[in-house]
Each structure stands twice: as structure tokens, then as C-alpha cells.
Backbone as JSON, one array per atom type, in Angstrom:
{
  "sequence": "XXXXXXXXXXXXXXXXXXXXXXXXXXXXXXXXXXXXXXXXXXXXXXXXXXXXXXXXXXXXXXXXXXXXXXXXXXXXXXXXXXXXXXXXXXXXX",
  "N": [[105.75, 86.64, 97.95], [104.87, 90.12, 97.43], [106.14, 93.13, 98.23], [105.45, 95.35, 100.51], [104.65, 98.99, 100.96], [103.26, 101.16, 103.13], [101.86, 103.9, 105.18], [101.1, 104.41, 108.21], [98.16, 105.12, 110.29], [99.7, 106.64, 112.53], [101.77, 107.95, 111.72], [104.01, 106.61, 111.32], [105.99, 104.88, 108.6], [105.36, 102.27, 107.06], [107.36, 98.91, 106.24], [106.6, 95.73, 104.52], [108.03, 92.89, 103.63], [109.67, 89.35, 102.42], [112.08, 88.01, 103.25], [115.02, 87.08, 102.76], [116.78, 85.46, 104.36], [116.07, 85.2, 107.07], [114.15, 83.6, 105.95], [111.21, 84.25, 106.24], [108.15, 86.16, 106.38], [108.93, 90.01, 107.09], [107.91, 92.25, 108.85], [108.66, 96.14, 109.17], [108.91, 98.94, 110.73], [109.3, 102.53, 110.16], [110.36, 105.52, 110.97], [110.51, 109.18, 112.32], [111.57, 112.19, 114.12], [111.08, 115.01, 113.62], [113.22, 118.27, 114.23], [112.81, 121.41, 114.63], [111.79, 122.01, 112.13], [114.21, 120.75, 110.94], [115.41, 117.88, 109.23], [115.58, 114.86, 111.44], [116.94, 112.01, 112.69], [116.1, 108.69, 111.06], [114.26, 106.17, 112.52], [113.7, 102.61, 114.08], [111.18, 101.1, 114.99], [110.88, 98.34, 116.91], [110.28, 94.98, 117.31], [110.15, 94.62, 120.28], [109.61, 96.7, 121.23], [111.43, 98.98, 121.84], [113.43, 101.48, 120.31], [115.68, 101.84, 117.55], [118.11, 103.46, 115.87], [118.2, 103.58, 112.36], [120.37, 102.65, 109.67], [122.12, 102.98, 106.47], [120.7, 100.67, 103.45], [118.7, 100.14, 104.73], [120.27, 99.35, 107.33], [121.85, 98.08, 110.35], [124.87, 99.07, 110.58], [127.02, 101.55, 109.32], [126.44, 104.65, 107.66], [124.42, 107.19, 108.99], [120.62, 107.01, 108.44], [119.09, 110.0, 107.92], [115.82, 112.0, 108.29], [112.9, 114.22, 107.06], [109.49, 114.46, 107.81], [108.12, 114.21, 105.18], [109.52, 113.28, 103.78], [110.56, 110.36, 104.17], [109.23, 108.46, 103.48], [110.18, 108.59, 100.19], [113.21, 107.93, 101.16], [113.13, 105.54, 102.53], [112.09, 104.21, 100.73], [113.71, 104.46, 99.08], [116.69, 103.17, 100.46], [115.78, 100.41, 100.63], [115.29, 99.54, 98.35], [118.45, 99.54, 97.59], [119.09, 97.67, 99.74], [118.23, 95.14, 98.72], [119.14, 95.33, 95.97], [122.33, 95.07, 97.43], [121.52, 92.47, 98.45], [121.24, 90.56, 96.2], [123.46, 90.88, 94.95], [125.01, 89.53, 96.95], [124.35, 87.33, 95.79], [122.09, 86.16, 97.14], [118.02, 85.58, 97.38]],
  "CA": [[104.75, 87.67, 98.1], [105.04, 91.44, 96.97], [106.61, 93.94, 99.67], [104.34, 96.08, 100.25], [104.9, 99.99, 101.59], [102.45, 102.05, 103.55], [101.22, 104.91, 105.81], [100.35, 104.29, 109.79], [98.3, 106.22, 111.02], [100.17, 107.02, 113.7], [103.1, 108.72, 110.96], [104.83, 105.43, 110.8], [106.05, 104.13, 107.67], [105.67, 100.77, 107.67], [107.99, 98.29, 105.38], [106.89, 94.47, 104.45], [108.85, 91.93, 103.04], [110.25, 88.48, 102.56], [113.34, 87.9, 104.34], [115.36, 85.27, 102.26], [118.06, 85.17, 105.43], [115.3, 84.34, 107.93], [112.93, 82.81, 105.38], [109.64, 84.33, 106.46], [108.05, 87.62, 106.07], [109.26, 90.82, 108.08], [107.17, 93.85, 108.83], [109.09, 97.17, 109.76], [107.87, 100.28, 111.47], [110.08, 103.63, 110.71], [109.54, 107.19, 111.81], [111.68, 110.2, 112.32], [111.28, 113.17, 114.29], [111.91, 116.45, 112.78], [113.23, 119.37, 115.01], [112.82, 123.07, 114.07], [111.41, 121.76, 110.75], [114.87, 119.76, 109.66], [115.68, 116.26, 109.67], [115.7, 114.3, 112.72], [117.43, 110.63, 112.39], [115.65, 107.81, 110.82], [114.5, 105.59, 113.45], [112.61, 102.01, 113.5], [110.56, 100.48, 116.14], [111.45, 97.03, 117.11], [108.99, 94.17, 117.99], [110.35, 94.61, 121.53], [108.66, 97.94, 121.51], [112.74, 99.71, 121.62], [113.46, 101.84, 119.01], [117.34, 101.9, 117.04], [118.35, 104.46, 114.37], [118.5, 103.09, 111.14], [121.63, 103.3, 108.47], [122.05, 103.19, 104.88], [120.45, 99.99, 103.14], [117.99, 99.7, 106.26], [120.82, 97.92, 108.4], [122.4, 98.72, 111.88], [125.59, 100.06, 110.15], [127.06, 102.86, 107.79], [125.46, 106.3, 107.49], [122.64, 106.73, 109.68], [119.52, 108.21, 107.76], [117.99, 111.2, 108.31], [114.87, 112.37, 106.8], [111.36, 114.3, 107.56], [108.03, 113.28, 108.1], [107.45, 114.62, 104.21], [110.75, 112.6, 102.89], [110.71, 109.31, 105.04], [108.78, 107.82, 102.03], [111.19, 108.45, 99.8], [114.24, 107.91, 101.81], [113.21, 104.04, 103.13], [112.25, 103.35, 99.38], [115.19, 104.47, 98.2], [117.0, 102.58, 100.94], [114.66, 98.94, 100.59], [115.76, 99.32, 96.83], [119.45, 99.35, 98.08], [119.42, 96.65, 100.45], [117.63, 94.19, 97.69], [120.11, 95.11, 95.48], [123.44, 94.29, 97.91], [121.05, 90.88, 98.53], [121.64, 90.01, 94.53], [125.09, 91.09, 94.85], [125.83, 88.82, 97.3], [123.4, 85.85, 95.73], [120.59, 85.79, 98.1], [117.21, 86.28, 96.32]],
  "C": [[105.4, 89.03, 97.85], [105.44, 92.45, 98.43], [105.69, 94.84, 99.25], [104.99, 97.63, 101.48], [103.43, 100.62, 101.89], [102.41, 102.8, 104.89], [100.83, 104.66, 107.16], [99.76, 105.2, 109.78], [98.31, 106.8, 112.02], [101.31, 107.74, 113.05], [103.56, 107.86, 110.35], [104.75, 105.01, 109.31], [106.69, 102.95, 107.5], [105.96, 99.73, 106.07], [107.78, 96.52, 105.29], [107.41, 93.93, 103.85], [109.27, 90.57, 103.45], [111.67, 88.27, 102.77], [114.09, 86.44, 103.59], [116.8, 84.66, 103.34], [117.41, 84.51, 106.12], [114.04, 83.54, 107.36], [111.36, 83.04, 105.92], [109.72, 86.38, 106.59], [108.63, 88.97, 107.43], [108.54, 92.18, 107.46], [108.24, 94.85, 109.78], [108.74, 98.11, 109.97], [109.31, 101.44, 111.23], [109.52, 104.74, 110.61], [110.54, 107.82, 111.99], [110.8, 111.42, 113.03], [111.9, 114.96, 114.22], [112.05, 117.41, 114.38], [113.41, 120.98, 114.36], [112.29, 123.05, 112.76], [112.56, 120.74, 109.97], [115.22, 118.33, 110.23], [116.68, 115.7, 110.91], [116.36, 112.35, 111.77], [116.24, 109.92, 112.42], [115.52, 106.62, 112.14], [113.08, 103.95, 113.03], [112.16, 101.05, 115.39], [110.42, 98.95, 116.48], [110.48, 95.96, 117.96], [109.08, 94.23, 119.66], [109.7, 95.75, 122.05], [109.98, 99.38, 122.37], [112.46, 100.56, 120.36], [115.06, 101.9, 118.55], [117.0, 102.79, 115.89], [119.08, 103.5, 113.48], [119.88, 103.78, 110.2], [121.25, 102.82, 107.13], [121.92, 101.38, 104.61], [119.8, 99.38, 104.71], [118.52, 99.13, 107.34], [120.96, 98.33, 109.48], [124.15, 99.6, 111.88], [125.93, 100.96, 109.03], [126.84, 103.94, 107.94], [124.01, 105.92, 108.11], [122.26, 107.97, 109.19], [119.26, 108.89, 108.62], [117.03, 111.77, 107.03], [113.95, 113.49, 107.89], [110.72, 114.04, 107.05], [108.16, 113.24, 106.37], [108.52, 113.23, 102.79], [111.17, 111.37, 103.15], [110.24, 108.56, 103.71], [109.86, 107.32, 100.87], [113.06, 107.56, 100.26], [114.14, 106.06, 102.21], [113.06, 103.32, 101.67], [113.17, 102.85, 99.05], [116.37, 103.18, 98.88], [116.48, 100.58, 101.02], [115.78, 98.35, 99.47], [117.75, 98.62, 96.99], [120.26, 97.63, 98.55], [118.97, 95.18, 99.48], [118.6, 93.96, 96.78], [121.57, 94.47, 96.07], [122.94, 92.33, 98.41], [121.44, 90.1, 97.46], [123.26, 89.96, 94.35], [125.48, 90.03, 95.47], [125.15, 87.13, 97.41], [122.29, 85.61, 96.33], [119.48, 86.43, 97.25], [116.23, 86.0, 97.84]]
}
């Protein structure tokens, strides 16, 4: 099935996909809150109803994103794209 990106509206930008590690689809929730107008850390909301700051290629380590509300779009794309690619790299489709 096609990953699909969109819009909460609650801010959230929410990430689906097929998961070829756990073999079934995964929906993700991220969000960021800006302070003074500049970027606040990337953060994602966790079926437990926790939240963890996200890093580079959506994982739990590396460079942890930062974005705002206006650039979160961009920024998880860009990051999706990433993590898909080190999946190919290391054989997993």
C-alpha cells in the first residue's frame, strides 16, 4: 500500500506506512512546538499517548530534528525519504 502523508487537525503531521521490519502498516503522529517564532524539536506521539523527540531518518538516534509548524512538512518528508532509502541500503524493501 502507498504511504500516505497528511494534516491533523489538531497541527499533527501524520506519517503512514508499511513497515517491512514489523510487517504491517505503521501510522505516526509528529508535531513541534515553536518558541518565539523559531524551531522547537521535532517530536512524535506514541500509541502510549508519551511523546519522544525524533532524529534524523525518523529514528530514536543521530541529530534530533527541529522544525516549525510551517516546515514540519517538509522536514518529515525529507526525513521518510531518508529512512526508505538506508532500508534499500541495507536490503529491506
Amino acid at each position: 500500500m502507498k504511504s500516505t502523508f497528511q494534516h491533523a487537525t489538531n497541527g499533527d503531521f501524520v506519517v503512514s506506512y508499511d513497515c517491512p521490519y514489523l510487517g504491517e502498516r505503521v501510522t505516526r503522529r509528529f508535531w513541534t512546538r515553536e518558541f518565539d517564532g523559531r524551531a522547537g524539536y521535532v517530536r512524535e506521539t506514541l500509541p502510549s499517548g508519551k511523546d519522544k523527540q525524533v532524529c534524523c531518518r525518523l529514528g530514536s538516534m543521530g541529530s534530533t530534528l527541529m522544525s516549525t509548524h510551517d516546515d514540519i512538512e517538509q522536514i518529515i518528508r525529507r526525513e521518510y525519504a531518508a529512512m526508505r532509502r538506508q532500508w534499500m541500503k541495507d536490503g529491506v524493501k
